[in-house]
Wavefront OBJ file of the C-alpha trace (Angstrom):
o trace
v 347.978 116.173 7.257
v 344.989 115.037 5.421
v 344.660 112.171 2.763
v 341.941 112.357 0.044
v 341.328 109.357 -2.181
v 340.116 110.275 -5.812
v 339.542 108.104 -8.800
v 340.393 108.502 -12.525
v 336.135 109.219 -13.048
v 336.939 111.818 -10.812
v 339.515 113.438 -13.251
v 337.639 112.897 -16.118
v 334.539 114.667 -14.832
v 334.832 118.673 -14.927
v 332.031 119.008 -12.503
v 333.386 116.625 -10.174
v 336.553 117.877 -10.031
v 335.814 121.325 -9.222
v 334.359 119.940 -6.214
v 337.288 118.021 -5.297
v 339.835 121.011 -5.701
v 337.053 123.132 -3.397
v 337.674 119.965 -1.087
v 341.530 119.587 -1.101
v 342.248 123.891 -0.511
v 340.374 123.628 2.024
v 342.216 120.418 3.326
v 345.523 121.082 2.735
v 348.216 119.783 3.875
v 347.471 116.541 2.262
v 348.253 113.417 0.354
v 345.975 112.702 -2.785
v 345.815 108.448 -3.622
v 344.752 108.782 -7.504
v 343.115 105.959 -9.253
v 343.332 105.621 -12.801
v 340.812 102.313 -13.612
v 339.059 104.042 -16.524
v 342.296 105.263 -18.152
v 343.797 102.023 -17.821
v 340.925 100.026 -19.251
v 340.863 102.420 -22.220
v 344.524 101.975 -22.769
v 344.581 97.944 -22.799
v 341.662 98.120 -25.228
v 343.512 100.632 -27.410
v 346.464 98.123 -27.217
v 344.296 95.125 -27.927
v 345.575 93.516 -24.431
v 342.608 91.355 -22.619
v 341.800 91.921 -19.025
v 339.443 90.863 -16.369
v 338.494 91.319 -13.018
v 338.124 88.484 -10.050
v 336.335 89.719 -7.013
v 336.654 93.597 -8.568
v 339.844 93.632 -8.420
v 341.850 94.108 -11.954
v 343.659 90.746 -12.290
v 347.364 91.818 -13.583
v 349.860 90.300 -15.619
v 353.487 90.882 -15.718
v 353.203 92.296 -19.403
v 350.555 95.291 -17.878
v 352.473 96.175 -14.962
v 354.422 98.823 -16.845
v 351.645 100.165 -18.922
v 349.651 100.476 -15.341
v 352.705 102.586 -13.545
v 353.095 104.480 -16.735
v 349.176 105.494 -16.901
v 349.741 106.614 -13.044
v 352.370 108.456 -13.645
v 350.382 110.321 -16.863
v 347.513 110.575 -14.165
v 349.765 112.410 -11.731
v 351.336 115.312 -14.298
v 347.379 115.605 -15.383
v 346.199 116.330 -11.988
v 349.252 118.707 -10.860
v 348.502 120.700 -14.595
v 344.651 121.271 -13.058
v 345.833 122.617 -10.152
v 348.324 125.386 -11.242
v 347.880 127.517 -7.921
v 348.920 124.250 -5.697
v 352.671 123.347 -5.448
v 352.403 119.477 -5.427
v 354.970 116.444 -5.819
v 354.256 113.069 -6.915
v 356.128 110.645 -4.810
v 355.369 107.172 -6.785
v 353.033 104.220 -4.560
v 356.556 102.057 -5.099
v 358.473 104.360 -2.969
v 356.135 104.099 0.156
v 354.051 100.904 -0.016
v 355.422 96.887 0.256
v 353.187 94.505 -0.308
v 353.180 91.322 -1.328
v 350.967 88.902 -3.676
v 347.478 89.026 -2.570
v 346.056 85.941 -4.707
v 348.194 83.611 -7.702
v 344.465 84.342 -9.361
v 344.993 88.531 -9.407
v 348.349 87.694 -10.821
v 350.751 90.838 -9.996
v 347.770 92.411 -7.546
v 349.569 93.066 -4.164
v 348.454 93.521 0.024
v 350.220 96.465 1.335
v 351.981 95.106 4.147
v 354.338 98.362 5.212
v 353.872 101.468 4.551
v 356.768 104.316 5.014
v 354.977 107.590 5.988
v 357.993 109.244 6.179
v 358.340 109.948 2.316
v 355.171 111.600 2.200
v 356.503 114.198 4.933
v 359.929 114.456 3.309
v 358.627 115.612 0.398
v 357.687 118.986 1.556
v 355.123 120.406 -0.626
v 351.506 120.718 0.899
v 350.010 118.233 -1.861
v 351.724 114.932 -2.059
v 350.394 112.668 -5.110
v 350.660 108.972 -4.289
v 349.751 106.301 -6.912
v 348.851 103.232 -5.689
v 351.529 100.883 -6.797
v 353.853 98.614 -4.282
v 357.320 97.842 -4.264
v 357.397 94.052 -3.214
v 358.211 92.866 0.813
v 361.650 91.888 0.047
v 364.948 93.892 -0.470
v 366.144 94.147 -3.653
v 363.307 92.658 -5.759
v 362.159 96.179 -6.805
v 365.334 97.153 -8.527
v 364.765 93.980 -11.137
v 361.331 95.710 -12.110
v 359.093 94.052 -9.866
v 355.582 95.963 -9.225
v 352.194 95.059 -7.167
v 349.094 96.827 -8.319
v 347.498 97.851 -5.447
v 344.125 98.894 -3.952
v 343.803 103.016 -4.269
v 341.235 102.715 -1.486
v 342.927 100.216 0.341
v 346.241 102.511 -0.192
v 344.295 105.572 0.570
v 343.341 103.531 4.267
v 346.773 102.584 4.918
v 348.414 105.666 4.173
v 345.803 107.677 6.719
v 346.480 105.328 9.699
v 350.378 105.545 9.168
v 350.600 109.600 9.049
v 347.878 109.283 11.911
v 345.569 112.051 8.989
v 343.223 113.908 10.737
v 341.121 113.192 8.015
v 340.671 110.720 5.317
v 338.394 111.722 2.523
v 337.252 109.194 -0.228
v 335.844 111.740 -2.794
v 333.641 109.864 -5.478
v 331.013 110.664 -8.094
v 328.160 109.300 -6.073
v 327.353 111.307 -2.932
v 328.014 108.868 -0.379
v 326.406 105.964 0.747
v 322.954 105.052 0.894
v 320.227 103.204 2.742
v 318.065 99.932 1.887
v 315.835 103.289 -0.057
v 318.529 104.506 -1.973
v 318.576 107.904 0.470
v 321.991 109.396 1.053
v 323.113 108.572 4.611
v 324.869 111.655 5.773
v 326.048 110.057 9.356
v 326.818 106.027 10.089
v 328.270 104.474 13.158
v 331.013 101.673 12.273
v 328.341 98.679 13.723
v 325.570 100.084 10.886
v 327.930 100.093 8.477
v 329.088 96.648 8.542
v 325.115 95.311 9.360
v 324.898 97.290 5.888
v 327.664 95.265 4.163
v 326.404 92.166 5.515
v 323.144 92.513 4.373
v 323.938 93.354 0.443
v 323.069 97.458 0.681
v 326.587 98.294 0.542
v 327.833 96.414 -2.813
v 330.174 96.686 -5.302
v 332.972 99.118 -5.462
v 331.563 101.001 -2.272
v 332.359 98.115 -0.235
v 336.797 98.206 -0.257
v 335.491 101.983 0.901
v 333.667 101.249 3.241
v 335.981 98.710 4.606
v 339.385 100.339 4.167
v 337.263 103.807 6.291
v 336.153 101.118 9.131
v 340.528 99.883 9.242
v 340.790 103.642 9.609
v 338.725 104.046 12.296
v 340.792 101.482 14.457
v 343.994 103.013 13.330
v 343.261 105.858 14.925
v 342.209 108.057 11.899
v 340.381 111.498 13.510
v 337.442 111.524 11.076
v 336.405 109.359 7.648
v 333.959 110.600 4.837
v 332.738 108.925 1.609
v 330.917 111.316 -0.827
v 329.405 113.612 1.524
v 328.715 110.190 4.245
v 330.706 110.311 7.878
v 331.662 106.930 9.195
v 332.460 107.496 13.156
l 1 2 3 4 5 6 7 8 9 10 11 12 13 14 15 16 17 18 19 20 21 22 23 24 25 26 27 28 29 30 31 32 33 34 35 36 37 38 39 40 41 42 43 44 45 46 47 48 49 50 51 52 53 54 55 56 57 58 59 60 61 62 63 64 65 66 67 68 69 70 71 72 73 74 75 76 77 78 79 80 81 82 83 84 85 86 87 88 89 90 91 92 93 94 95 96 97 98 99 100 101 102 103 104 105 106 107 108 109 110 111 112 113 114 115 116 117 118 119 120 121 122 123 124 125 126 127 128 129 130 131 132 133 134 135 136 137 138 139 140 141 142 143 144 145 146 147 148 149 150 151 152 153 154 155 156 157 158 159 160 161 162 163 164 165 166 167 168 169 170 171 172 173 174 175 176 177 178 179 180 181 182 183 184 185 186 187 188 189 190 191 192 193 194 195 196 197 198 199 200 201 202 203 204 205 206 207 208 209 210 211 212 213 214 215 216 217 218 219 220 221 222 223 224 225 226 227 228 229 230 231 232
């Protein structure tokens, strides 16, 4: 099985997303993580409910957790209607990932600490949508409502290295990542790519890519790509 990591852009873009269904039929069996950042974002604004970000990551309050799992769960039923000719189930984030708090200052923002594969194969279907949303370390806590937000790449990562994917794609709007020049590098080691993130040229939201493909690679994962880059 494969696992392909798309974002809510991603969705949203009709060009984009033709390339990503070429992608997944031609990857399948696999297990989509969806992000849904823009969609959320729109929602709290149309709701008039402030948010920020600390270190990029979306810092979450107890009163957003629902609206989050309910705009993943909108995302999911959106990307099964685009794809009529694949039978797919959504298996919610909750059901395979526990995490627990990553910082008091992301509020409800949670580290995957387990991850339970098995779900994922259970659900026999050849596309598996996973939303990246935990279920909290301890027994029992998730039945009183509790909820992490989680990192889709991060999720994405984690999920790869626990099916032991043959492939994990992260399949973005840019075409992969680039050099000090701005060129497209089409091949990077895992040494160049840290030098890279060391030195500034990877920034921003490439970087929990870049980092979550180089946890792959010591997992095990066969092969990781970002836009149309391979990280070996």
């Amino acid at each position: 099985m494969n696992v392909i990591k798309i974002g809510g852009e991603v969705v949203e873009d009709p060009r984009v997303f033709e390339e990503f269904r070429a992608l997944l039929e031609k990857h399948l069996p696999a297990a989509v993580v969806f992000g849904a950042g823009v969609q959320i974002s729109a929602r709290l604004k149309s709701e008039d409910i402030p948010f920020g970000f600390y270190k990029g990551e979306r810092i979450t309050t107890a009163d957003m957790l629902l609206l989050i799992d309910d705009e993943f769960r909108k995302m999911a039923k959106k990307i099964a209607s685009m794809l009529p000719d694949i039978v797919s189930v959504f298996v919610p984030g909750s059901e395979i990932f526990r995490a627990v708090r990553k910082s008091d200052k992301l509020g409800y923002v949670g580290e995957i600490v387990s991850v339970d594969a098995a779900k994922i194969k259970e659900a026999g279907a050849p596309l598996v949508l996973v939303s990246p949303i935990a279920a909290p370390e301890q027994e029992g806590a998730s039945a009183q409502g509790e909820l992490y937000n989680v990192n889709a790449d991060v999720s994405a990562s984690r999920l790869a290295a626990a099916l032991g994917a043959k492939e994990l794609i992260y399949c973005t709007k840019v075409n992969g990542v680039n050099d000090s020049s701005g060129n497209l590098i089409e091949k990077i080691d895992a040494s160049a790519a840290s030098a890279l993130m060391d030195s500034g040229v990877i920034d921003g939201g490439m970087i929990p890519k870049v980092r979550s493909a180089l946890d792959s690679i010591k997992a095990g994962v066969g092969s990781i790509r970002i836009g149309r880059t391979r990280i070996t």
